[in-house]
C-alpha positions as CSV (number, residue, x, y, z in Angstrom):
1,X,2.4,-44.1,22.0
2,X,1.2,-47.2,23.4
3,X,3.2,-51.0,23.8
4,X,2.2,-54.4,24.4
5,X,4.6,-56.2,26.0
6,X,3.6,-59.9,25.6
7,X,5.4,-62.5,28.7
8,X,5.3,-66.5,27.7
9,X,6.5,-68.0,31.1
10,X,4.7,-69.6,34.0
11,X,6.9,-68.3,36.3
12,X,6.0,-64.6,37.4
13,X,9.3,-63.9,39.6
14,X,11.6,-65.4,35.9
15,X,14.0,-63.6,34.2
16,X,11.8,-63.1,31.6
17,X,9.0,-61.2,33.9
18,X,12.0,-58.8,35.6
19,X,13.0,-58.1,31.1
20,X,9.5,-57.4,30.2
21,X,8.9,-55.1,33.7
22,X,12.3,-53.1,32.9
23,X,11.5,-53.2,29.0
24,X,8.0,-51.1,30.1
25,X,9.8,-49.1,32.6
26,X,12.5,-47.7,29.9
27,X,9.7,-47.3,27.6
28,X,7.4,-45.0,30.1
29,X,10.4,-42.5,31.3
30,X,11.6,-42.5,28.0
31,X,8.6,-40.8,26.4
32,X,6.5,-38.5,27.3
33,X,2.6,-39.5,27.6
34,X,3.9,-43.0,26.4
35,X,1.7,-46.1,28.3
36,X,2.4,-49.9,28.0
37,X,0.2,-53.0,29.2
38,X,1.9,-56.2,29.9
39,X,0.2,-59.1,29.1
40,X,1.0,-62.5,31.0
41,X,-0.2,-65.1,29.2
42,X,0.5,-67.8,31.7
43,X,-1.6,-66.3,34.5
44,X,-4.3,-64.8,32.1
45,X,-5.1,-68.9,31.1
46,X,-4.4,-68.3,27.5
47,X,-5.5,-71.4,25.4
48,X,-2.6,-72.2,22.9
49,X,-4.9,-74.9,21.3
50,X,-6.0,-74.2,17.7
51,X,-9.0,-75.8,17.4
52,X,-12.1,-75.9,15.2
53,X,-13.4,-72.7,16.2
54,X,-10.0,-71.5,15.5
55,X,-10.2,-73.0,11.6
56,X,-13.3,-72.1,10.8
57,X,-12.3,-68.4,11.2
58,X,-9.3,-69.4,9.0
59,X,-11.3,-70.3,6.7
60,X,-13.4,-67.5,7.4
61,X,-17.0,-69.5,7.8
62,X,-17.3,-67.4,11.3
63,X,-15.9,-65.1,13.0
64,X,-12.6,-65.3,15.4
65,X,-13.6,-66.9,19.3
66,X,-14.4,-64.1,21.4
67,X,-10.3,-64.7,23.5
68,X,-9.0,-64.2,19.8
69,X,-10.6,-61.3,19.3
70,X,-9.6,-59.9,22.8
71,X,-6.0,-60.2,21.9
72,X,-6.5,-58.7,18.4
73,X,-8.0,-55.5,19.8
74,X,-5.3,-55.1,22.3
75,X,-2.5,-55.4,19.1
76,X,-4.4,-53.1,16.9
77,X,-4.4,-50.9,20.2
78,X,-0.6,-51.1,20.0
79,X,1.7,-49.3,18.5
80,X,4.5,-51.4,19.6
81,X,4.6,-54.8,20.0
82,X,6.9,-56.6,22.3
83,X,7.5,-60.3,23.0
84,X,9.7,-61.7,25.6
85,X,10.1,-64.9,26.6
86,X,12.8,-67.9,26.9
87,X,14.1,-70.0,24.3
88,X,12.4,-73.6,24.3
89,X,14.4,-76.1,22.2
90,X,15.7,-73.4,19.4
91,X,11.8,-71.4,19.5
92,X,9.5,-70.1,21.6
93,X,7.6,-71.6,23.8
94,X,4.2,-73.6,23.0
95,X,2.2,-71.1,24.7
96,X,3.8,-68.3,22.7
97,X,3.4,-70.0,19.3
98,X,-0.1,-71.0,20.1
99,X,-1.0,-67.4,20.7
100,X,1.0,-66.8,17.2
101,X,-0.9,-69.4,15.5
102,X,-4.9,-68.1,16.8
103,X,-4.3,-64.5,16.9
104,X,-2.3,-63.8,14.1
105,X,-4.8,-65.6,11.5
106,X,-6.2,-65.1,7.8
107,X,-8.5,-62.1,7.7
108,X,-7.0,-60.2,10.5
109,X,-3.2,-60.7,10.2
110,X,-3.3,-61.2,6.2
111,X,-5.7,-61.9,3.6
112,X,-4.9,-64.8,1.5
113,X,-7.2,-65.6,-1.3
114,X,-6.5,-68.5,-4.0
115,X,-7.0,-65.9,-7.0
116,X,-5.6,-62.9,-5.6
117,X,-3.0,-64.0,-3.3
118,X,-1.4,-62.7,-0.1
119,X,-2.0,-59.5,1.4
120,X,-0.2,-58.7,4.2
121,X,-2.1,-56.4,6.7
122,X,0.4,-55.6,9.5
123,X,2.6,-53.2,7.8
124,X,1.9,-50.5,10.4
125,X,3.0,-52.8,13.5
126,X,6.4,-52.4,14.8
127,X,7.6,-56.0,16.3
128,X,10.2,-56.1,19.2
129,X,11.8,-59.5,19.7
130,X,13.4,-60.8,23.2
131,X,14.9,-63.9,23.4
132,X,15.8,-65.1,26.8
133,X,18.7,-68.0,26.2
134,X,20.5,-70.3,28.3
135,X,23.3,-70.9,25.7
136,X,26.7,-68.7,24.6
137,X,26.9,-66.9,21.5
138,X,29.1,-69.3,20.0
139,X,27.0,-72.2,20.7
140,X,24.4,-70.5,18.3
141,X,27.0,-69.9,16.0
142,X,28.3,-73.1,16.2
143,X,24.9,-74.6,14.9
144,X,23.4,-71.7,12.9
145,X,20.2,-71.8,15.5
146,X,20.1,-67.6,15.2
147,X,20.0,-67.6,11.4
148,X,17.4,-70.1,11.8
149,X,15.1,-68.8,14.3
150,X,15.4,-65.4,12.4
151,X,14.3,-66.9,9.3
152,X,11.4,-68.8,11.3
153,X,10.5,-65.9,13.9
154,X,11.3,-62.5,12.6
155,X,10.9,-63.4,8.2
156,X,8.8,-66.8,8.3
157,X,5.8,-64.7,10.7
158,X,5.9,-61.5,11.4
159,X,7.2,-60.5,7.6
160,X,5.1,-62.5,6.2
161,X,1.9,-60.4,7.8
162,X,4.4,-57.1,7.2
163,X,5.0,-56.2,10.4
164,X,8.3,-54.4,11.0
165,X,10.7,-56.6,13.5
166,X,12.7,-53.2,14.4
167,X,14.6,-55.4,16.9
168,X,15.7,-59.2,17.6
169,X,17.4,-59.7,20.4
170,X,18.4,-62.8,21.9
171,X,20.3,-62.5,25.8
172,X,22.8,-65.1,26.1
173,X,23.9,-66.7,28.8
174,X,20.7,-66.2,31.0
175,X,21.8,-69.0,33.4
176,X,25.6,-67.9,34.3
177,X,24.9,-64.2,33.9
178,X,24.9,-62.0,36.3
179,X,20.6,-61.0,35.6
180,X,22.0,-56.8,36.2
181,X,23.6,-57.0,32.5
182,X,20.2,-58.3,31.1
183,X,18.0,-55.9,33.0
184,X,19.7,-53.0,32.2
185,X,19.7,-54.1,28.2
186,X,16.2,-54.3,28.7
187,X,15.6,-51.0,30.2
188,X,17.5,-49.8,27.4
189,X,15.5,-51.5,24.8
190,X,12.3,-50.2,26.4
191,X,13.7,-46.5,26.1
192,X,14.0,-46.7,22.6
193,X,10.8,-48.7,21.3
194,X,9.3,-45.8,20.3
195,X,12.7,-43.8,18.7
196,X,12.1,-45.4,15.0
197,X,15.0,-46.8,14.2
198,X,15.5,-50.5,13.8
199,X,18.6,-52.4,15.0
200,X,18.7,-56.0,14.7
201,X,20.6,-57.8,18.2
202,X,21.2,-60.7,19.0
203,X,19.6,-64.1,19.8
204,X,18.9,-66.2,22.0
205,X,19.5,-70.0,23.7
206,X,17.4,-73.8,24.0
207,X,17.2,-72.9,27.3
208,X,14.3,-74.5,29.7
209,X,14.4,-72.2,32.6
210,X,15.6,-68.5,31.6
C-alpha cells in the first residue's frame, strides 16, 4: 500500500509539515510493507498557474505539460491520497487549488464529452482530507463554512472525479492549541489510511498561519 501525502505551505517547520510527517509515520508502523512519499509543493516550485498549455490539454488538442504529468503518475501510483494544509479564507490555499485545477483535468481525472457526458475516472482513489484551522468549532458553525467547504472540497471535486473522501478532517484551533493534540490525531489518521473504513471528521478554520 502506497500514500501520497500532499503539503500546501511555504513554511517547512508549520503545523501543517509536523501533521503530514506524523500522518506518514502512523501510516508506515501501522502496516506492514506500507510506503508513503510526501510531496512539498512549496519547495518542489509547483506552478499553480493554469495556463494555455494547461487548456489545451482540457480541451484535449495536446497532451498534459510534462509537471502535470509528473503529478499524475505519482497519484495513479497512490493508493491513498492525502492533502494537508491550512485553511486560507474558508479554502485551501492558492497553491493547493492550482495543483487541483492542472492535475486533476478532463481526460485524466474525468472524461466529459458534450454527447455522452461525465465520466468520472477516480473511483479507485481513496481521498484523505486535513484541514489545518485557526478558528473554533463553533465559529464554523456559526457561519456554516464546514457544510460549505465540504460541498466545495470533498462533493464539488473529488466526487465529482469519484474518488472516495474516506476522511475530512478539519483541526480547530491550530493557533491556541497545544500542537501535541493535533499531532497525535495525525498519527492516528495515518495509522488507519489504509484500514478501509471511511469516517468523516471535522473541519477546519480561515486561518493564515496554521
Amino acid at each position: 500500500m502506497h500514500a501520497l501525502i500532499v503539503v500546501a505551505h511555504p513554511d517547512p517547520g508549520s503545523l501543517s509539515h509536523a501533521i503530514a510527517a506524523r500522518i506518514a509515520e502512523g501510516a508506515l508502523l501501522s502496516t506492514p510493507g506500507a510506503s508513503a512519499e510526501t510531496v512539498d509543493l512549496a519547495a518542489e516550485g509547483f506552478d499553480p498557474r493554469f495556463g494555455a498549455a494547461d487548456l489545451a490539454a482540457y480541451r484535449r488538442e495536446a497532451p498534459p505539460p510534462p509537471d502535470v504529468a509528473a503529478e499524475q503518475a505519482r497519484i495513479d501510483r497512490a493508493d491513498a491520497l492525502v492533502l494537508v494544509h491550512p485553511v486560507y479564507w474558508w479554502s485551501m490555499p492558492g497553491l493547493l487549488k492550482g495543483w487541483i485545477d492542472r492535475v486533476f483535468t478532463n481526460g485524466w481525472a474525468f472524461d466529459f464529452f458534450e454527447d455522452a457526458g461525465l465520466v468520472k475516472k477516480l473511483r479507485r482513489l481513496r481521498v484523505h482530507l486535513v484541514a489545518v484551522a485557526g478558528a473554533d468549532a463553533r465559529t464554523y458553525a456559526r457561519h456554516g463554512y464546514l457544510g460549505t467547504m465540504r460541498t466545495q472540497i470533498d462533493h464539488g471535486i473529488f466526487d465529482y472525479c469519484g474518488a472516495h473522501v474516506a476522511r475530512s478532517e478539519l483541526l480547530f484551533d491550530a493557533q491556541s492549541q497545544d500542537p501535541a493534540a493535533h499531532l497525535a490525531t495525525a498519527r492516528t489518521l495515518g495509522r488507519m489510511l489504509f484500514d478501509g473504513s471511511g469516517k468523516a471528521g471535522a473541519t477546519d478554520r480561515a486561518d493564515l498561519h496554521a
